[in-house]
BABAFI-912689 format. One line per field, with one value per residue (C-alpha): residue in three letters; residue number from 1; x, y, z. Coordinates in steps of 0.25 Angstrom, whole numbers, plus 5000, padded with zeros to 4 digits. Example, Ala and Ser with C-alpha at 12.3 -4.5 7.8 and 13.67 -1.06 7.14 Angstrom:
# residues 2
residuo = Ala Ser;
num = 1 2;
x = 5049 5055;
y = 4982 4996;
z = 5031 5029;
END
This chain:
# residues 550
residuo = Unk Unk Unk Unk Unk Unk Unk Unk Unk Unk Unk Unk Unk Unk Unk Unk Unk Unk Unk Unk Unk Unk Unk Unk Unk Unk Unk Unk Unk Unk Unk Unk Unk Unk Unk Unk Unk Unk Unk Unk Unk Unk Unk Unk Unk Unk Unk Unk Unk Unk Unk Unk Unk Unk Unk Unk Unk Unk Unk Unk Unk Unk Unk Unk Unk Unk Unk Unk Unk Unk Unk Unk Unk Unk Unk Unk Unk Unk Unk Unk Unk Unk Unk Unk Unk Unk Unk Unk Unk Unk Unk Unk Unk Unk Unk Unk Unk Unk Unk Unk Unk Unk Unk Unk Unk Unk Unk Unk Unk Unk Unk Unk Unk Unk Unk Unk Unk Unk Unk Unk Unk Unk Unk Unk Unk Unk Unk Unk Unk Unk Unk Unk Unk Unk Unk Unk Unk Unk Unk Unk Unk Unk Unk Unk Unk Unk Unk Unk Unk Unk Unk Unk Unk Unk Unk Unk Unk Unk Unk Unk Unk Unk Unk Unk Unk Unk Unk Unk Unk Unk Unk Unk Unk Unk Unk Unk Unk Unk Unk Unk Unk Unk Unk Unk Unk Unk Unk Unk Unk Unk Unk Unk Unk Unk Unk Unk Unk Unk Unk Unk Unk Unk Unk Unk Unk Unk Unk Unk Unk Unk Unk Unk Unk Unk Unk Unk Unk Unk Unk Unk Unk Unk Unk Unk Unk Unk Unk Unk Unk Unk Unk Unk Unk Unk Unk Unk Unk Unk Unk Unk Unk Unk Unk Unk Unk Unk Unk Unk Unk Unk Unk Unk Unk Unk Unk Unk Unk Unk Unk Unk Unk Unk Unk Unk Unk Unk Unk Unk Unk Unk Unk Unk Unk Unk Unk Unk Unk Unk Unk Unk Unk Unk Unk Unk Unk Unk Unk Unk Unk Unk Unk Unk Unk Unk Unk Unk Unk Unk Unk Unk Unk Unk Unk Unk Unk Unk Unk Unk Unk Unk Unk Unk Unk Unk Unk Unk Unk Unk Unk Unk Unk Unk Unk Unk Unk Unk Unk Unk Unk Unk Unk Unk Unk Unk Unk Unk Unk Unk Unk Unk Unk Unk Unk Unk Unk Unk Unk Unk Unk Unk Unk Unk Unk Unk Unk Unk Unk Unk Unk Unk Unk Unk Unk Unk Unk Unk Unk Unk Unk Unk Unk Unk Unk Unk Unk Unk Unk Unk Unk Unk Unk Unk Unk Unk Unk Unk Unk Unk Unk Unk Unk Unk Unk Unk Unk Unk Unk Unk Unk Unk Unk Unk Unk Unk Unk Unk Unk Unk Unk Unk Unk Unk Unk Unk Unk Unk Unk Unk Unk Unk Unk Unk Unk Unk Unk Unk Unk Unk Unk Unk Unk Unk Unk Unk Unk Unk Unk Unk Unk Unk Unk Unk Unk Unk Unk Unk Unk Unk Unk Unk Unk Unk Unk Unk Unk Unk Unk Unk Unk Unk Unk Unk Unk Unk Unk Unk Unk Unk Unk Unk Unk Unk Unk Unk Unk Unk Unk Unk Unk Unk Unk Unk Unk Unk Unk Unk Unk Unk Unk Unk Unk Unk Unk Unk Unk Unk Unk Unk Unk Unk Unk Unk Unk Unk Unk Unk Unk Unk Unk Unk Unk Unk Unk Unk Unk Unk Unk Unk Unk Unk Unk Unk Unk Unk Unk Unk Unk Unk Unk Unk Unk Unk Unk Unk Unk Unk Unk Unk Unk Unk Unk Unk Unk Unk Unk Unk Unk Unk Unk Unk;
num = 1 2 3 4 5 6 7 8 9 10 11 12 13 14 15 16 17 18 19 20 21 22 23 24 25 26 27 28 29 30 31 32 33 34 35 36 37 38 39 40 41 42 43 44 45 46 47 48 49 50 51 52 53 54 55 56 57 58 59 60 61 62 63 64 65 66 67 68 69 70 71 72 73 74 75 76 77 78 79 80 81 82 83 84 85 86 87 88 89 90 91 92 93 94 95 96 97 98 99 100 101 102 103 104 105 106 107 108 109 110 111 112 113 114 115 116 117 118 119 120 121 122 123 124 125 126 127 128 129 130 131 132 133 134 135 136 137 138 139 140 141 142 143 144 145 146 147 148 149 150 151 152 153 154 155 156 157 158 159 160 161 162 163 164 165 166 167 168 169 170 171 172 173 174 175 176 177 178 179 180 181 182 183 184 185 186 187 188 189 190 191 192 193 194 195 196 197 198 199 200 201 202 203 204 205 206 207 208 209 210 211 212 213 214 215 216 217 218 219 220 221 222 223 224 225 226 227 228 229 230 231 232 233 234 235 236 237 238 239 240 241 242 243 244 245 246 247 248 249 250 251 252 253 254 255 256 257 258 259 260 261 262 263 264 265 266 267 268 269 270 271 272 273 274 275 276 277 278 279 280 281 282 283 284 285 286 287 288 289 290 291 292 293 294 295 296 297 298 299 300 301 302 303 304 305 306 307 308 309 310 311 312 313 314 315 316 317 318 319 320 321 322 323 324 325 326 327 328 329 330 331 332 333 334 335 336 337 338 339 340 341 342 343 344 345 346 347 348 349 350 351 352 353 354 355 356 357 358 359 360 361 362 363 364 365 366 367 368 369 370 371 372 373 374 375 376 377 378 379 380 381 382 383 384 385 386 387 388 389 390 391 392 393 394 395 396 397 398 399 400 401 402 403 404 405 406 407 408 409 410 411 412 413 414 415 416 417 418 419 420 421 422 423 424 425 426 427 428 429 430 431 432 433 434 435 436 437 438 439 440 441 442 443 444 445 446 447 448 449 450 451 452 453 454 455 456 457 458 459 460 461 462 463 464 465 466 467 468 469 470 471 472 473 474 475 476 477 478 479 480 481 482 483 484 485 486 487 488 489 490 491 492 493 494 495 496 497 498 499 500 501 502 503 504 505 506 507 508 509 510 511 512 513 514 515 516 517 518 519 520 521 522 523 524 525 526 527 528 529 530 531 532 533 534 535 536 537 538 539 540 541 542 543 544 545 546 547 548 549 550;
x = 5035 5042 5034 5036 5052 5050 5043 5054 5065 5059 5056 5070 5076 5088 5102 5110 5122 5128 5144 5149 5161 5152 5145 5131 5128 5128 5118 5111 5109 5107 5099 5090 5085 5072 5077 5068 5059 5064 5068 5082 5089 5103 5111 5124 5134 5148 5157 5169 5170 5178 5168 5156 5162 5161 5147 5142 5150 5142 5127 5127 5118 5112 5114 5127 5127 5140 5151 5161 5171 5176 5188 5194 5186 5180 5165 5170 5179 5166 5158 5168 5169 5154 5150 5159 5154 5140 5137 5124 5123 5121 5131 5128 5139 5137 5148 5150 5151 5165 5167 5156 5168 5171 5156 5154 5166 5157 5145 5155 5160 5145 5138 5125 5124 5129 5123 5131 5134 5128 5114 5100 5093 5085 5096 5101 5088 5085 5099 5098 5084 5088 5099 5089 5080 5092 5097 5082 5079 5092 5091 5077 5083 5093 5083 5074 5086 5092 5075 5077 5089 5085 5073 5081 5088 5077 5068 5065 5077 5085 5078 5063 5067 5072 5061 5051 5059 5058 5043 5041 5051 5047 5036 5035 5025 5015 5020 5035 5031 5023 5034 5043 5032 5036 5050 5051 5039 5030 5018 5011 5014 4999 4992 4986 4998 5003 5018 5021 5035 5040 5051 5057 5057 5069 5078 5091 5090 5085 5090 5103 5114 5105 5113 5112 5105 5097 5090 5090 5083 5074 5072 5066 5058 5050 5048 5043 5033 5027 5024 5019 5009 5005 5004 4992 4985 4990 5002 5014 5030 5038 5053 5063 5066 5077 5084 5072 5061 5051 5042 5028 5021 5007 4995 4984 4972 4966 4960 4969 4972 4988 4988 4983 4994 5005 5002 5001 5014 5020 5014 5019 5032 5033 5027 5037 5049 5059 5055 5044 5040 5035 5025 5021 5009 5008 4995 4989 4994 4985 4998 5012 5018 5011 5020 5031 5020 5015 5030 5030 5018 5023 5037 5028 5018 5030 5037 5026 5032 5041 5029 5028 5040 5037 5029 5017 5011 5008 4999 5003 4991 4992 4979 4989 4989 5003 5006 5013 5028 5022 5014 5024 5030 5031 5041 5039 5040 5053 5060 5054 5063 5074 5076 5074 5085 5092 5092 5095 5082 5081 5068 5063 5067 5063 5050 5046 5051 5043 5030 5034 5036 5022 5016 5019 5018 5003 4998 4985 4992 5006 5017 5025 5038 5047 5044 5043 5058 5062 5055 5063 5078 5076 5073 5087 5095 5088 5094 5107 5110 5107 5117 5127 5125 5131 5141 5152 5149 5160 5152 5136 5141 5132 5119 5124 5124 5110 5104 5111 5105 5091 5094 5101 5088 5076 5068 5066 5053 5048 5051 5066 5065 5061 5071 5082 5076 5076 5092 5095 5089 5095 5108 5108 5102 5114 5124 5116 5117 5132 5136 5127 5133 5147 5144 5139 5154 5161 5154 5159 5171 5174 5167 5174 5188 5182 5179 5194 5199 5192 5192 5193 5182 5168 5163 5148 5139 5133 5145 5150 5137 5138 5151 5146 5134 5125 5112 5120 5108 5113 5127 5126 5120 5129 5142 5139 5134 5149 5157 5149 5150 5143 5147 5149 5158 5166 5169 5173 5182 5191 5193 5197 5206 5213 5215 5221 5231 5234 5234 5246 5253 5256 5244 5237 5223 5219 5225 5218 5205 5207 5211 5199 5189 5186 5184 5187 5199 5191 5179 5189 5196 5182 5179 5192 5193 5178 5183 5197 5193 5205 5210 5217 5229 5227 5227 5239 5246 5242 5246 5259 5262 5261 5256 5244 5248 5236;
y = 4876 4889 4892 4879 4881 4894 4889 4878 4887 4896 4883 4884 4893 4901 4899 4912 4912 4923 4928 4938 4942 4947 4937 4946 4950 4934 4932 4945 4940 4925 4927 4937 4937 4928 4921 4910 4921 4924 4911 4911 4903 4905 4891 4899 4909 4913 4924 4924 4921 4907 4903 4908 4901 4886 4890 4894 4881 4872 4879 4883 4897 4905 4917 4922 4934 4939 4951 4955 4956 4946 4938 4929 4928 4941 4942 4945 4932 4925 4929 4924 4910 4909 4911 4900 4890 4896 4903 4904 4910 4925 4933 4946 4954 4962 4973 4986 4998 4999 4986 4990 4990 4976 4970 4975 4966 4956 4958 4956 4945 4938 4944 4947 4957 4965 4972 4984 4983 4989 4982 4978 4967 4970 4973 4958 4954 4961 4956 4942 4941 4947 4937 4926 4931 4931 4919 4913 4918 4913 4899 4898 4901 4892 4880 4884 4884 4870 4864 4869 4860 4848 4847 4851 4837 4829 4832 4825 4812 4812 4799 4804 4817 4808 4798 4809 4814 4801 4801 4813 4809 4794 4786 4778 4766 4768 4755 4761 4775 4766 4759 4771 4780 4776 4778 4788 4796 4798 4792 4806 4803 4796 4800 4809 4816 4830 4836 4850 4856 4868 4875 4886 4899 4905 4897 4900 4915 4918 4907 4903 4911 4907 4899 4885 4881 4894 4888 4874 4879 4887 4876 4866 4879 4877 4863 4864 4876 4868 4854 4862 4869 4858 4849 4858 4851 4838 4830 4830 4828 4838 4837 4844 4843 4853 4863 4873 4862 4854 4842 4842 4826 4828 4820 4827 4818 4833 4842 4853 4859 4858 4873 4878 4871 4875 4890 4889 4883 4895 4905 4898 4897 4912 4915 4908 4907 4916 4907 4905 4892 4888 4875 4865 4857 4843 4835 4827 4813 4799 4789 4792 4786 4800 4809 4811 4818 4827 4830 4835 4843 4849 4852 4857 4867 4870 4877 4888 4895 4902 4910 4913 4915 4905 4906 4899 4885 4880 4866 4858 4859 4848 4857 4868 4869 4869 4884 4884 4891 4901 4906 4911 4917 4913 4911 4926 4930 4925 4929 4945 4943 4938 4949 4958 4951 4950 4965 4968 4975 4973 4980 4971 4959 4962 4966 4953 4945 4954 4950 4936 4933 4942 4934 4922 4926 4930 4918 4911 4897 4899 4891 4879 4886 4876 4880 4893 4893 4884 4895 4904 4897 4895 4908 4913 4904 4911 4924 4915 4913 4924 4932 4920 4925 4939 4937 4926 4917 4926 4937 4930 4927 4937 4932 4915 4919 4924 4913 4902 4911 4906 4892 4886 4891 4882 4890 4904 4909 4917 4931 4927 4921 4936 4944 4933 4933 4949 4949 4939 4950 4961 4953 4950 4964 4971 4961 4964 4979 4979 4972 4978 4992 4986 4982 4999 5002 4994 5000 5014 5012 5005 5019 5028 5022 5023 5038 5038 5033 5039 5054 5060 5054 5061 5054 5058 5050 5042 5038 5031 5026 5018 5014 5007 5001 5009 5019 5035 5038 5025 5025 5043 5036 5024 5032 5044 5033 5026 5038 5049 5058 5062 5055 5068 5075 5062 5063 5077 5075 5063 5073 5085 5075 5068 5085 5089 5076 5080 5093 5092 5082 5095 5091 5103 5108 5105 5091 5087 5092 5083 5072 5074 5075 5088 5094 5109 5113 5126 5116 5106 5117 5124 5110 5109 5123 5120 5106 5111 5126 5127 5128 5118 5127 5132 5118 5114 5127 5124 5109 5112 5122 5134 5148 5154 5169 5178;
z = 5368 5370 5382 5388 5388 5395 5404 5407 5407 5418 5427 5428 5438 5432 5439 5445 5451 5459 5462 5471 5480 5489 5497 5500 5488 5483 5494 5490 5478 5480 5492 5491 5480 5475 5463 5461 5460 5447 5441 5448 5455 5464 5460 5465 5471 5473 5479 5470 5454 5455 5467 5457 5444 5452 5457 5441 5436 5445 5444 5432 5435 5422 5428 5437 5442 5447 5454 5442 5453 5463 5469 5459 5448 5444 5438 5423 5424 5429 5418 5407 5415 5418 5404 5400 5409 5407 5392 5395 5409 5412 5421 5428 5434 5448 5446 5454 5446 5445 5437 5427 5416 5421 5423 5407 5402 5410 5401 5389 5394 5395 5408 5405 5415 5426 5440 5446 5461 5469 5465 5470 5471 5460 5450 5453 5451 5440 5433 5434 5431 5416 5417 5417 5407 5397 5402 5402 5388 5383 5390 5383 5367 5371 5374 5363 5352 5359 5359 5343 5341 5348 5340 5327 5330 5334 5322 5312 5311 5297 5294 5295 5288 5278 5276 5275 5263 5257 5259 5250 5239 5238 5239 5250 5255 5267 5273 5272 5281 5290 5293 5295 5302 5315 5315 5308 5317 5304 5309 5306 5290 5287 5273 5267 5266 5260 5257 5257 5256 5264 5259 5266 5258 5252 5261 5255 5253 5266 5276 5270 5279 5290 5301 5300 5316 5315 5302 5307 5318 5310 5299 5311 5316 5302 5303 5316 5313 5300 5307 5318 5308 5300 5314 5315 5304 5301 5305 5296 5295 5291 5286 5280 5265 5263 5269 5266 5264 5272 5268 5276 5276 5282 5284 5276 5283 5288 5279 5281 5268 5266 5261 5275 5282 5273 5274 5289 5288 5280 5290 5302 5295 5291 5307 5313 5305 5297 5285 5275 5269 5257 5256 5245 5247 5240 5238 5250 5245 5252 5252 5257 5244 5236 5247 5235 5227 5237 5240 5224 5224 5236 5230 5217 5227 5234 5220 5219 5231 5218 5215 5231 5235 5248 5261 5256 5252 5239 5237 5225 5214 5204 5196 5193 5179 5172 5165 5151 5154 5143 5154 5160 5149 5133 5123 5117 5132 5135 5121 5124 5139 5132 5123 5133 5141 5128 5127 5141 5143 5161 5161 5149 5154 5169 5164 5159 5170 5180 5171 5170 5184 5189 5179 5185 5200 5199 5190 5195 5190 5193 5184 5191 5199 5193 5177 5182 5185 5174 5164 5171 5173 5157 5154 5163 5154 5142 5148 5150 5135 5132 5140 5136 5121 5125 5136 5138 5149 5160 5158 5164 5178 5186 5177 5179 5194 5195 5188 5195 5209 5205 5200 5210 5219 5221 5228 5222 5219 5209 5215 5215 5202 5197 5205 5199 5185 5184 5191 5179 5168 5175 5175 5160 5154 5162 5156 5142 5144 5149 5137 5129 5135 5133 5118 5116 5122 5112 5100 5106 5109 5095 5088 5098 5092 5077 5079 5086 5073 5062 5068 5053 5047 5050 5063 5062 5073 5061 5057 5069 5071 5059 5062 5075 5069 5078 5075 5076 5087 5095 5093 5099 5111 5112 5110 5119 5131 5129 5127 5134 5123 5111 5098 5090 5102 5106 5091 5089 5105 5098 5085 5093 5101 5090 5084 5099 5096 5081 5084 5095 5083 5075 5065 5056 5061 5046 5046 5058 5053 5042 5051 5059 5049 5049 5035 5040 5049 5053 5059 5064 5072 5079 5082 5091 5096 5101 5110 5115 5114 5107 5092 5087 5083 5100 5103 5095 5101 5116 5117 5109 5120 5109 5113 5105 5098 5103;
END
């Protein structure tokens, strides 16, 4: 097909036009020069701009090729005005080398090109030759893209598409299609017959900013590539379903086995396309009334492309025995996750959803898609409640999110399913251990005020431990990790402070070791003298501007 519109296009000679002030160089170039020999042809030419402008108006050339400057109409105002008239026409500039300044603002303007005076034959040549290839190469996408549309809207009429649909969803008498076939053009419909279901491959995720005539375009391409494929083998109708689904009838009177042409579709697909396809295949059925329950065993092949992740054919097996969801994982199972996520343990939880889904990946028998998911969606809502036990409803926007990512998807497959699933647990334990880290603060923050308040009782580590109902080992961790200082020194720092305060307030050094706890004023005052360096007579002295007697 390509080869036959090429051919078509170079039958037809390509139109030049030429304009200049100068009357020999228009016969120059018009004259002596063999055209036809490449694929030109002289439809016109002028010696001035506004004489040049009628001539282009009336025969239309491809390519003008014409002086930047002459009487009148200049070639830069030429250029603007052709390109008007003609969007799609190429104009060269002849231009001397003192308007090189002037013939660039032509090539802004739309010239494709421009030759500098003096020039040879050759050059000409050589300039509009290139003109044609561009103009040729261009014509040609042009009639390729508008062949692409016409079909677009002579394919298949909204009534066939939609009586096709109906022959999959509902049963239907032979007497009925007979009467139809004709005209409705689905003659080709004669039993046996099969069903398979193509969908296209993660359509949304990858497709969905795609512009809308580049995927129609590219939508019909598919149709195209598949009936041409399977017209190989058999005759069939092909028509679209959805937006990213196809329904193939076809005529199973050969031998051909349906998985060879299913997987020739998906190569062909994957070759030629920037899609992937994924095919269900349903049982060859003898009478058109049984078409409904090829079209389900297709739909049910069709679901196993979870385990895949598309770009292969599945053939519905009615043998396949049905697995017990405990193969997939028992009750004991589950509750072992749970308390994992319970416990905000990540590397737990992501440990047993890694087993899980390799599991299920490389099973010889692999379980129905659709219980699969189910098993799945249930379990999430397990995690649901139990983050609803320890957060208020404000607080689970981020996780809600992700879970409505997956639900409101039809057509993930099992590798998404994981990533989504591992995103969920790394969502909750990171809430767990935030509030679990938060809860740790409080109890801190509530001992650090204890030890504020009771500075003359004997604060040992033990002590405050107790009073926090923690082990001493833990609470040492907990309160050094929250305060960034050691229990024993955070303790002896608010002491020393609280003496600096009753120090300045005129208090005795033996009253304020009392106050503080300390049973001996000599101890209480080498502990001070060690954290400020000072006495705490020297202190006193110093803050209350005092000197000290050598």
């Amino acid at each position: 097909m390509k080869e036959r519109r090429i051919s078509m296009n170079m039958n037809r000679l390509v139109k030049l036009c030429v304009v200049d002030d100068i009357r020999s160089v228009v016969d120059m170039i018009t004259k002596k020069i063999p055209w036809q020999d490449h694929g030109i042809e002289i439809v016109g030419s002028a010696t001035s701009g506004e004489e040049g402008l009628s001539v282009i108006r009336e025969s239309l050339p491809d390519i003008i090729l014409t002086d930047i400057r002459m009487p009148k109409m200049d070639g830069l105002e030429m250029t603007r005005s052709i390109l008007e008239v003609l969007p799609n026409s190429k104009v060269i500039i002849l231009s001397a080398y003192t308007d090189f300044e002037y013939a660039q603002k032509a090539i802004q303007y739309g010239a494709l090109d421009y030759v500098k005076k003096p020039f040879s034959v050759d050059q000409i040549v050589k300039a509009v030759v290139k003109a044609k290839e561009v103009w040729e190469q261009e014509n040609l996408s042009r009639t390729h893209v508008l062949g692409l549309q016409q079909k677009i809207k002579e394919s298949m009429p909204a009534l066939r598409q939609e009586y096709l649909s109906l022959l999959v969803h509902h049963q239907t008498s032979e007497a009925e299609l007979a009467r139809l076939s004709d005209f409705l053009d689905l003659n080709e419909l004669t039993p046996p017959f099969a069903v398979m279901t193509i969908q296209i491959d993660q359509f949304t995720d990858k497709y969905g900013e795609v512009p809308v005539k580049e995927l129609e375009l590219a939508r019909f391409s598919l149709q195209n590539i598949v009936e041409e494929t399977i017209s190989f083998y058999t005759t069939a109708v092909v028509f679209r379903e959805a937006f990213n689904r196809y329904i193939c009838i076809l005529n199973m009177a050969s031998d051909d086995p349906l998985v060879e042409i299913a997987d020739h579709c998906c190569a062909n697909i994957a070759r030629h396309t920037k899609f992937t396809i994924s095919i269900g295949i349903g049982q060859i059925v003898s009478v058109v009334q049984e078409l409904p329950k090829s079209y389900q065993q297709s739909l049910s092949a069709l679901s196993y492309h979870f385990y895949t992740g598309g770009n292969g054919a599945f053939s519905y097996n009615a043998d396949s025995p049905e697995l017990p969801v405990e193969w997939i994982y028992t009750e004991d199972s589950e509750n072992e996750f749970l308390f994992a996520f319970r416990s905000g343990n990540l590397d737990k939880c992501v440990e047993w959803a890694m087993g899980i889904f390799n599991e299920m990946g490389k099973a010889s028998v692999l379980p129905e898609p659709g219980v699969v998911e189910r098993l799945l969606q249930g379990l999430v809502l397990r995690m649901l409640r139990v983050l609803m036990e320890k957060f208020p409803r404000a607080n689970m926007t981020d996780f809600e999110s992700k879970v409505h990512e997956i639900r409101g998807e039809s057509g993930a497959d099992l590798r998404e399913y994981r990533e989504w699933f591992v995103q969920l647990c790394d969502i909750g334990c990171r809430m767990i251990n935030q509030e679990r880290a938060s809860e740790s603060q409080k109890i801190i923050y509530r001992s650090v005020e204890y030890i504020k308040s009771n500075l003359h009782l004997d604060l040992t580590l033990e002590h405050c431990a107790k009073q926090a109902n923690l082990s001493w080992g833990y609470y040492s961790n907990l309160f050094k990790k929250v305060t960034g200082t050691a229990f024993q020194q955070f303790v002896t720092i608010a002491k020393i402070e609280r003496a600096k305060s009753m120090l300045i307030e005129d208090y005795q050094v033996q009253e304020i070791a009392q106050q503080l706890g300390y049973e001996h004023r000599r101890y209480f005052s080498e502990v001070f003298k060690k954290q400020t360096g000072l006495t705490p007579t020297e202190f006193k002295d110093m803050s209350l501007g005092k000197s000290s007697k050598s």
